[in-house]
C-alpha positions in Angstrom: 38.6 23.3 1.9 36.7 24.2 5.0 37.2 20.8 6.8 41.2 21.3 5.8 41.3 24.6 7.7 39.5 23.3 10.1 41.7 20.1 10.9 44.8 22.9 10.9 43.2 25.0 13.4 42.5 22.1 15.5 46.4 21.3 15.3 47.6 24.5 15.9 45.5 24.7 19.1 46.7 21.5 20.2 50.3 22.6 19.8 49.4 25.8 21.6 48.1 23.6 24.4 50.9 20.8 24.4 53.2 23.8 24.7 51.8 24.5 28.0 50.8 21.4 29.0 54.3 19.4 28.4 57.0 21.9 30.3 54.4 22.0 33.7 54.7 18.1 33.3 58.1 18.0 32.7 58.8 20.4 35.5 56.7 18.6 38.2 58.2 15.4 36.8 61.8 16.9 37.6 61.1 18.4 40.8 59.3 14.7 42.0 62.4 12.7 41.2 64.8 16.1 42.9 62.9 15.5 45.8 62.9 11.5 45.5 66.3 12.0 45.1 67.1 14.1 48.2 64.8 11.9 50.9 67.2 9.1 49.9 70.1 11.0 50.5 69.3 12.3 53.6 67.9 8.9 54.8 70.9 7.1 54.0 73.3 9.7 55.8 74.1 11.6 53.1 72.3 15.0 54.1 75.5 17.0 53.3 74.7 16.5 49.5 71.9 19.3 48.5 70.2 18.5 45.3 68.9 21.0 42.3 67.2 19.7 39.8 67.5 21.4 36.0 65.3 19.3 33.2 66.8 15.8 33.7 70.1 16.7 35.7 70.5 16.3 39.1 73.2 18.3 40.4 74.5 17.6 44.0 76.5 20.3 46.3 77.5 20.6 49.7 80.7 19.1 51.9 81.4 15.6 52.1 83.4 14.5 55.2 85.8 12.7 52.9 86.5 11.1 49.0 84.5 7.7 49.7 81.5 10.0 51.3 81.2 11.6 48.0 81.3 9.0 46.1 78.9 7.0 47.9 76.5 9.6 47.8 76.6 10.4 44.2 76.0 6.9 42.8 73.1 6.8 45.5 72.0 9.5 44.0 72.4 8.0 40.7 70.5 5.1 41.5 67.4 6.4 42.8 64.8 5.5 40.9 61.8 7.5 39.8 58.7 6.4 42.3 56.5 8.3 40.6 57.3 7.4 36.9 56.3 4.5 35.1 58.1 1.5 35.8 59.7 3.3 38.8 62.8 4.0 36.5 65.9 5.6 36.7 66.1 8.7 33.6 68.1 11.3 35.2 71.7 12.2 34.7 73.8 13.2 38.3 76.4 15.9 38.0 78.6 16.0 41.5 80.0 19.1 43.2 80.3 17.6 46.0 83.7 19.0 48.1 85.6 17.2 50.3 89.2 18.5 49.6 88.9 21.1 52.5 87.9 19.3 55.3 90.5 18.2 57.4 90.6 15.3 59.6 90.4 15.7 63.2 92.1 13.4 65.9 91.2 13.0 68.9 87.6 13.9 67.7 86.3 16.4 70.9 83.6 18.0 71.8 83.1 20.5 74.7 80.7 22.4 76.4 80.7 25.0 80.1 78.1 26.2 81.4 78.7 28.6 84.0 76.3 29.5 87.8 74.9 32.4 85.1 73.3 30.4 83.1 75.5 30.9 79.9 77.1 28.3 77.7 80.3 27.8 75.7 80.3 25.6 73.0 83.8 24.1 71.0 84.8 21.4 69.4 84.1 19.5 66.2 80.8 18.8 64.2 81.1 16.9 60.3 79.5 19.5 58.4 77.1 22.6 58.8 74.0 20.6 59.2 75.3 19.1 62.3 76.9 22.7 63.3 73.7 24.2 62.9 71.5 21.3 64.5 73.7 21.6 67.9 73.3 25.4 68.1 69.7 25.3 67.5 69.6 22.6 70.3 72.0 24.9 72.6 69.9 27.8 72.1 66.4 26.0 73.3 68.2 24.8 76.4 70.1 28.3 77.2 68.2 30.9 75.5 70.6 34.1 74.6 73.4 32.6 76.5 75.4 30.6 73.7 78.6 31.4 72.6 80.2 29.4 69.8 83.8 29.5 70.8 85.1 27.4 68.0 82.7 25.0 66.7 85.3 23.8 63.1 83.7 21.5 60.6 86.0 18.4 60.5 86.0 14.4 59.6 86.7 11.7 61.9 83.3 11.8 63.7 83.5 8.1 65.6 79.9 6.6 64.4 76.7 8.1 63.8 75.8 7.9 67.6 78.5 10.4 68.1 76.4 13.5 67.4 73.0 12.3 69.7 75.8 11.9 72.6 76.5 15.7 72.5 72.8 16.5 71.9 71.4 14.1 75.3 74.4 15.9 77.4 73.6 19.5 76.5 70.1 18.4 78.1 72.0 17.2 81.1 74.4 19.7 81.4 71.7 22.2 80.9 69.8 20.6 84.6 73.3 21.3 86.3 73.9 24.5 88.4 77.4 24.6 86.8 79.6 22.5 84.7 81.2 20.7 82.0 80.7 18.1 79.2 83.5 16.8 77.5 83.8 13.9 74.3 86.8 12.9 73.0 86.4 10.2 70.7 84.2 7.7 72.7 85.6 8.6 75.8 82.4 11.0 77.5 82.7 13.1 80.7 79.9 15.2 82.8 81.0 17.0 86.0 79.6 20.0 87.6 77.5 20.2 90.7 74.0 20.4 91.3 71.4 21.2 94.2 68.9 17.7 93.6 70.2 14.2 94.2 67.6 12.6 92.1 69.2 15.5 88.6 72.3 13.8 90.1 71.4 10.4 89.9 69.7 10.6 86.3 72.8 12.5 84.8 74.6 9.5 86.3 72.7 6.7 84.8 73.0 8.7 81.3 76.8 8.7 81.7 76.6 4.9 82.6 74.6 3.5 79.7 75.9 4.9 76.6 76.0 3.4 73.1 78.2 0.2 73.2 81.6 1.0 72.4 81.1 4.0 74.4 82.7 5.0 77.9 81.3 7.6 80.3 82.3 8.6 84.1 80.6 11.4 85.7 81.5 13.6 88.3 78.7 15.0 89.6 77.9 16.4 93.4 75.7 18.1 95.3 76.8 21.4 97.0 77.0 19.7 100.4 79.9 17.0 99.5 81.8 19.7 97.9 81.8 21.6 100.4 83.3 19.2 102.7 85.7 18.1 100.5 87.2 21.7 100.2 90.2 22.9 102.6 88.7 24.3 105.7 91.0 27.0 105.0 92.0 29.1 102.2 94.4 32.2 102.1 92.1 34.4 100.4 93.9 37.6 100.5 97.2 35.7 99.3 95.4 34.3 96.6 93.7 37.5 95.4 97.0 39.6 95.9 98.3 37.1 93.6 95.7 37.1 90.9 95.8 41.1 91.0 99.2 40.9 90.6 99.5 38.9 87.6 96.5 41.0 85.7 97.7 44.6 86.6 96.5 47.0 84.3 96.0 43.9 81.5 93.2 43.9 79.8 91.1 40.7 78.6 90.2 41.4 75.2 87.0 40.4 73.2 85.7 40.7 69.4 83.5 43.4 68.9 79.8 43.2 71.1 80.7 39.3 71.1 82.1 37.1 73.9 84.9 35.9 71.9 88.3 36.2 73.4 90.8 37.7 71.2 94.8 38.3 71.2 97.4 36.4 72.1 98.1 38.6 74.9 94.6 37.8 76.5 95.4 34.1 76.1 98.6 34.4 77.9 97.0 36.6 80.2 94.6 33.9 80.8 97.5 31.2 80.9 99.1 32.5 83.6 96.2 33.3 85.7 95.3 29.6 85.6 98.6 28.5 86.3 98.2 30.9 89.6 94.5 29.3 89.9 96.2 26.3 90.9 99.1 27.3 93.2 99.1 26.4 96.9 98.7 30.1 97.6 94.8 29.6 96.1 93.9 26.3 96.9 90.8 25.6 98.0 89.8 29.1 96.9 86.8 30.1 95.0 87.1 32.2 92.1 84.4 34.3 90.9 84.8 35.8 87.0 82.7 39.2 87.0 82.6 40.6 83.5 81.2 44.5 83.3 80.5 46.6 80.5 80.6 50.2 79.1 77.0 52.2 79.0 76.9 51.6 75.5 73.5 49.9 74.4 70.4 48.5 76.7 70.7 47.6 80.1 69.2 44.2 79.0 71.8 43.9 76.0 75.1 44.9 78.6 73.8 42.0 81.1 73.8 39.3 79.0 77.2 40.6 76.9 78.8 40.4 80.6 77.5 37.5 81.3 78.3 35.7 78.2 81.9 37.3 78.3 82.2 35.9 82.0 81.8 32.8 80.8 84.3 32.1 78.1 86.6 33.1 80.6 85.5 30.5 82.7 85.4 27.8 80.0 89.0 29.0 78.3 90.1 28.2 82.3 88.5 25.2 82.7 89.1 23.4 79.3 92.5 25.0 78.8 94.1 25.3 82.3 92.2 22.6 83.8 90.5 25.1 86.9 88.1 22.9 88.7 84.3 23.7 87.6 83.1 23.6 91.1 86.1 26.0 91.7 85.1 28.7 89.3 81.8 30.8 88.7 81.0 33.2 85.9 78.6 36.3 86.5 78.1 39.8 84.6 77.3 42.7 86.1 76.5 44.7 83.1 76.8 48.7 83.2 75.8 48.6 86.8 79.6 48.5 88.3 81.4 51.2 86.7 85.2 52.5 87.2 85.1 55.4 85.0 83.2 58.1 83.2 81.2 56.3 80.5 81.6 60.3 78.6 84.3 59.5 77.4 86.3 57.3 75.3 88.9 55.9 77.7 86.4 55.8 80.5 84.1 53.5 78.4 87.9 51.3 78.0 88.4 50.9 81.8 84.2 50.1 82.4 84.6 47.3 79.4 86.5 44.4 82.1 86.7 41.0 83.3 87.6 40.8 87.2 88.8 37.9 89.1 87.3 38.0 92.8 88.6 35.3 95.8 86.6 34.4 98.6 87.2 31.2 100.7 85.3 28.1 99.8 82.7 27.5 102.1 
């Protein structure tokens, strides 16, 4: 009778045990073959599919860029074999949520980037899904700390090739050793122009324009301040010019979202339409046009700088990617709370202070 007892305690204890012992097991065994899972995803391109792992269910989620995207991703993910079970079998089930029914296809597939004299960047354009959003802002912030604005970065298919994404990410690092300018990808057609103090920045941004992945084609049009200086007009009617630019703005107001450099309203966009148009006239060419952006007294002195400066600068990229202003043409700077029209007391002062002016001088 004792040795029966005995042999039931023993049993009981090992139950007790094995009830511990065989979720941790199955648990670690789960999470090894979710994380099996997702290093072959993501290694085979499929990084858009996230994986969570429940018992022997694999359950993917994310955006794919299109149908056959999904579906390639989700038998991979089926597939993937258990490297650190015995045998190196596959035992898992895969449940997709996978969506691509939202993402629309984009054509011609762009890409564009300004940076203005300031400093400050404006991104648009199109990216295949947030990682690759993400990845490009992180990138933009490193090379122009505080001064990135996403204009509108969409999520959309029709991304050329893989190579298409390290394109934009190598010409953010060149744009970024410009004074000023411009990237520009459409498709696999590439573009760099701007202008730039140091022949030898000069002659490195061109040899990255001229040796791009093979179906590729890049120009630059990079120069130093010297040849664009004598390639402007001698003369310029300044006065003309800024009479006209005056004229067309008037008591017109640029608008902006809230404590954010994004242009808003249509009546800022036509604003801005029309003031490129004049940006191109005979009465201002060969002028220089300088975009100052102020602010009201509201915040930090530090804050207000770099709003105006950021502001200044999708001004300057709306003109130049939109209207097609010359980059060498055009300069952004922000003058913060330091240039003020009004009485920051009050509520319509603070209006008039909040302002983008457009000032003309004569290119020298």
């Amino acid at each position: 009778m004792g040795n029966w007892l005995k042999g039931i305690l023993i049993l009981a204890l090992l139950a007790i045990f094995a009830s511990f012992v065989w979720p941790f097991n199955a648990n670690k065994r789960s999470a090894e073959m979710g994380a099996t899972i997702q290093d072959n995803l993501n290694s085979n391109g499929f990084d858009f599919a996230k994986v969570n792992m429940s018992g022997n269910v694999a359950r993917l989620s994310g955006t794919a860029p299109n149908e056959a995207a999904s579906i390639a991703a989700t038998d991979l993910a089926a597939n993937t074999k258990c490297e650190a079970c015995e045998g190196k079998k596959t035992w898992h089930k895969v449940v997709s949520d996978l969506d691509y029914s939202k993402i629309a296809t984009a054509s011609p597939y762009i890409f564009n980037a300004v940076k203005s004299d300031a400093g400050a960047i404006v991104l648009d354009g199109y990216v295949r899904n947030d990682a690759e959003k993400a990845r490009v802002l992180r990138e933009a912030e490193n090379l122009f700390p505080g001064k990135v604005t996403d204009r509108t970065i969409k999520i959309a298919a029709g991304e050329p090739n893989a190579s298409w994404g390290d394109i934009v990410s190598s010409n953010l690092k060149e744009l970024s050793m410009l004074d000023r300018g411009q990237f520009n990808i459409s498709d696999k057609v590439v573009s760099l122009s701007g202008y730039v103090g140091d022949e030898d920045v000069k002659a490195g941004v061109d040899a990255t324009l001229a040796n791009l992945p093979n179906g590729y084609k890049g120009s630059s049009d990079v120069a130093v301040p010297q040849a664009i200086m004598e390639e402007m007009p001698a003369q310029a009617a300044v006065a003309t010019c800024q009479t006209l630019l005056d004229g067309l703005k008037g008591a017109n107001k640029i608008n902006f979202e809230l404590n954010k450099a994004g242009i808003k309203g249509e009546s800022s966009f036509n604003l801005l339409n029309a003031l490129g148009a004049a940006a191109k006239a005979p009465e201002c060419a060969g002028a220089r046009i300088n975009v100052v952006g102020h602010t009201d007294s509201g915040g930090s002195d530090a804050y207000n700088q770099g709003l105006s400066e950021r502001r200044a600068a999708s001004v300057v990229a709306y003109l130049v990617q939109e209207q097609d202003i010359d980059i060498t043409r055009i300069s952004a700077e922000g003058k913060g709370e330091t240039s003020p029209i009004a009485d920051n007391a009050t509520a319509t002062g603070r209006a008039a202070n909040r302002r983008i002016e457009f000032i003309v001088t004569q290119a020298q």
